[in-house]
N, C-alpha and C positions, 0 to 999 in steps of 0.2 A: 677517849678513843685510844685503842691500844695503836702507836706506831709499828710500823713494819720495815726494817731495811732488808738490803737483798742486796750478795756482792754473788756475782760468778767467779771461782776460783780452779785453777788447777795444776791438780800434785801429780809432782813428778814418782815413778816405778822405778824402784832400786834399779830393776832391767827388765827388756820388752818381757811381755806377758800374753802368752799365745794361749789361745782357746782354741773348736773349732771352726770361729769365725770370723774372728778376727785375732790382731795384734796390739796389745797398747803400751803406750811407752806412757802416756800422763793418762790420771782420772779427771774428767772435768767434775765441777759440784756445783750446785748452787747452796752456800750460805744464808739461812734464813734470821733474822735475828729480832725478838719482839720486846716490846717497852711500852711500860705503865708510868704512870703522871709519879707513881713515885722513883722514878729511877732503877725501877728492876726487871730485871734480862732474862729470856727465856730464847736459847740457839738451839740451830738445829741444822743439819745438813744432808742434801739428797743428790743423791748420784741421777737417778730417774733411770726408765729402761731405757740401753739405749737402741735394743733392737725393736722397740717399738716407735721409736724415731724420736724418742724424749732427749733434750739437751738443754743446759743449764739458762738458755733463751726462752726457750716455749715453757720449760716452769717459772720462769720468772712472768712471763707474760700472763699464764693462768692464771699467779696469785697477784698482779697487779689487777685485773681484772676484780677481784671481789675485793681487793683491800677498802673499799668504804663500807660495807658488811661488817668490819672486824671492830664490834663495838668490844668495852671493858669486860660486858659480861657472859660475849660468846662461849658458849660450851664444847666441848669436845663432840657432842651428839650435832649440832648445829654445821658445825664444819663437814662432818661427814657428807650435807646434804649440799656443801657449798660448791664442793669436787669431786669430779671422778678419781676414782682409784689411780695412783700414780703418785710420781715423785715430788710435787707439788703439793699434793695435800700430804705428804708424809713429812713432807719440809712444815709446813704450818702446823699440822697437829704436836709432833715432836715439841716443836720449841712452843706450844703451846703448854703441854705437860712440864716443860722445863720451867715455865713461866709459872704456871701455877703451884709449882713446889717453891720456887726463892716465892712467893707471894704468901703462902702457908704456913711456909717451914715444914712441910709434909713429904719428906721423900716420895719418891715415883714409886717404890714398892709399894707401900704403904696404901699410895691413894688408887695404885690397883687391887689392892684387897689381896696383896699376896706377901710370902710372911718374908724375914730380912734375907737380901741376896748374898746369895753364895760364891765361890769362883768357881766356874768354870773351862772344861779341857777343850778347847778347839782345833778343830784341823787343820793343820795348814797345808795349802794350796800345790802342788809342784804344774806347771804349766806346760806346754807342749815343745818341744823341743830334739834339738839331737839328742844322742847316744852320749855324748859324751858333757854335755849340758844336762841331761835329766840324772844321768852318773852323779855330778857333783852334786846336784840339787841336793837328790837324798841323803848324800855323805852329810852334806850341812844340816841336814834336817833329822840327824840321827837323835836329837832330845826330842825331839816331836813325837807323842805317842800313837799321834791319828794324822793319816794323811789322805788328801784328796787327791787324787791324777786328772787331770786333763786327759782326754782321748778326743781320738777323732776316726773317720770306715778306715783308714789307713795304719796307723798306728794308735795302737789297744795292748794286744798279750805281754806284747815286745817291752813297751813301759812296765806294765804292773813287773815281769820277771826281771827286768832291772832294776827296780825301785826294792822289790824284793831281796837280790845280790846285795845293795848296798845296805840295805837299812831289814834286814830280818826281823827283828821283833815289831815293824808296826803294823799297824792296823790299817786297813787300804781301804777306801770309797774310791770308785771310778766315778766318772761326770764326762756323759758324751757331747752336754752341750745339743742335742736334739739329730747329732749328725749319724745315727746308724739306722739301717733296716731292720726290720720283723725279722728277715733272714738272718742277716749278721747278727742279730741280738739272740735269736735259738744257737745259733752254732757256736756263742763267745761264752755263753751263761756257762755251760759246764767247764769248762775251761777256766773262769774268774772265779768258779767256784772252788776248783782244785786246788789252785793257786790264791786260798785264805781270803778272798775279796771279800769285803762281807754284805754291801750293796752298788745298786748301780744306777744313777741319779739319771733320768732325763733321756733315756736312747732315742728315742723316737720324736721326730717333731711333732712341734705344739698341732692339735687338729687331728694326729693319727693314733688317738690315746684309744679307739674299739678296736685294735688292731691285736691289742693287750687281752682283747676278752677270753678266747684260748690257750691262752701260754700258763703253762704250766711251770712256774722259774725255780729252778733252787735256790734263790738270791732275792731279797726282796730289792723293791723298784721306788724310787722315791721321784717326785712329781717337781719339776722345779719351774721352766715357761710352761709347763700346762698348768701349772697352779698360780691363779690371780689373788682374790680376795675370795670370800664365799661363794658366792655366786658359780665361781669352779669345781667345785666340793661333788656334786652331784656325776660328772661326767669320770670324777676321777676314785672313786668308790668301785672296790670290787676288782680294778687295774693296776695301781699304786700300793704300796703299803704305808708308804709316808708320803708327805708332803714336806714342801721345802719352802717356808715361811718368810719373803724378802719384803720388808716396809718399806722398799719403793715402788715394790707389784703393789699391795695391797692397799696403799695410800695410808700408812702411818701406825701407830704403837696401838691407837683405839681399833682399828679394823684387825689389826695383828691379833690380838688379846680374845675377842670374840671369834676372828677365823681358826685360831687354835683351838677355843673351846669347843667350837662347832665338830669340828674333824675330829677331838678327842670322840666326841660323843658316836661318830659315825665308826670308830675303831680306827682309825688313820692313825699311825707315827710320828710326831714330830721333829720339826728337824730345823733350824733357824739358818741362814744365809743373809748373804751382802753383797753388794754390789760394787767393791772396795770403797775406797776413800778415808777420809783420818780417823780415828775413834771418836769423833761429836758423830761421825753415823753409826758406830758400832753400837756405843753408848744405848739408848734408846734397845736395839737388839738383845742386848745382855740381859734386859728383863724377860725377854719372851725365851729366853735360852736357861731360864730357871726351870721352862717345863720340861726344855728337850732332850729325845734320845741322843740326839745328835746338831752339834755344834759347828760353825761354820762362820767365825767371826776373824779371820784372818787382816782383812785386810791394810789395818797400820803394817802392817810387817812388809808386804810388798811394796811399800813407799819409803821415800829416802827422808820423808819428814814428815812431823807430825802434830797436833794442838798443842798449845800449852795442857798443861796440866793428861798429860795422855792415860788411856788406858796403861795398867803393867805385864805387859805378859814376863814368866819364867815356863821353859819348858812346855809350853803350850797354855798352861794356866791363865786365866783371865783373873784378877780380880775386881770386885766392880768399881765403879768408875768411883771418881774425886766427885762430889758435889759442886764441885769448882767446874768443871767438865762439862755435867749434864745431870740433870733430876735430883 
């Protein structure tokens, strides 16, 4: 019988980190960690969503819930069926994959049928903020080639043209976080578009995505809470151009790997995301972010500490992880 432990932990944020929705000064996680009769480890770790009321208790409690299920030679397909989508089963499946490479000796590329991983460039994050806090942000983030903005209906233009003053040669994704209208998203689109933006992730809240069916954007739109696992694929076709691919939405690396594939084949974008926390959750991501246009693995960097054995970023660069690490 494979063991299962389970620690809740939570990292501290270099400094508060504003969205539209909130503020967080710590990440909570839950730590998933599994073990075979021969003494070998397979970790993993899930932030969960937490606007959909996921915290490091109720995925512990899901996956206490089926831990007598969790024979030697449960499958990756098997678990799918044991959990709903969510951060619970992304926590189980992961270190499940992790497990089954120290059991192998088969990297996680590998036993995804995908060829050796590369580094990649991800964006880093700037959060919402004053004038003279989103000022330095981008001063600091002048080696960053790709940056994400925080926005919210209030402050939008005002960021991107100062992030723009301080940091000129990058490349800019907005992220409303689901906080603008139809209205405010027709009259911002040309405007983000003047001003070099080159998409704009999430306007509209989760539920208002037919809202999208007539607009006509100069900016493509990429799908982030209205993209789940598959199963969301269908409503967001034809609205979105990407999707924003998070294995704590989608319930883990197996569901991730097939929701990509699925959405390639609908024409959709790809685009990998996180929900921060230390690189054991990036880790797992960095596979699915071999397909994508677009990268979104920040989150070591907005914390004050981080795994042993960490991911490396230089300059935005990822390289992939230690096998010490993950997979």
């Amino acid at each position: 019988m494979i063991k299962c432990r389970m620690r809740p932990e939570r990292w501290e944020m270099t400094e508060p980190f504003e969205i539209s929705r909130e503020v967080i000064t710590h990440q909570p996680v839950l730590l998933v960690s599994l073990h075979d009769d021969q003494g070998r480890t397979g970790r993993a770790e899930a932030a969960g969503i937490d606007y959909e009321g996921e915290t490091p208790d109720t995925m512990l409690a899901q996956i206490t819930a089926v831990l007598p299920r969790l024979h030697d030679a449960i499958s990756r397909q098997e678990l799918q069926q044991m959990l709903p989508a969510g951060g619970a089963r992304n926590a189980l499946d992961c270190a499940l994959w992790d497990l089954r490479a120290k059991q192998s000796g088969i990297p996680v590329w590998q036993a995804a049928g995908l060829s050796p991983w590369q580094p990649v460039t991800t964006a880093f994050t700037i959060g919402l903020g004053d004038e003279a806090t989103t000022r330095r942000k981008a001063r600091e983030a002048r080696h960053y080639p790709l940056l994400k903005l925080k926005v919210d209906s209030r402050r939008h233009l005002d960021i991107v043209h100062m992030v723009r003053e301080e940091h000129p040669q990058a490349r800019l994704v907005v992220d409303a976080n689901q906080s603008w209208t139809l209205a405010l998203l027709k009259d911002l689109l040309p405007q983000l578009a003047h001003a070099g933006v080159e998409m704009v992730e999430q306007p509209l809240a989760k539920g208002m995505d037919a809202e999208l069916d007539q607009l006509h954007s100069p900016l493509p739109l990429a799908a982030d809470e209205s993209c789940t696992d598959r199963s969301s694929l269908a409503q967001l076709v034809g609205r979105y151009q990407y999707i924003n691919i998070k294995l704590d939405k989608c319930g883990g690396l197996t569901e991730g790997l097939t929701l990509a594939d699925q959405a390639a084949r609908l024409g959709l974008g790809l685009m990998v995301g996180n929900m921060c926390g230390t690189s054991l959750a990036m880790a797992p991501a960095f596979l699915l972010a071999q397909r994508c246009a677009y990268v979104d693995l920040d989150g070591p960097l907005l914390q004050k500490l981080d795994r042993a054995h960490p991911l490396r970023y230089h300059h935005g660069v990822i390289d992939p992880p230690d096998p010490q690490l993950w997979g």
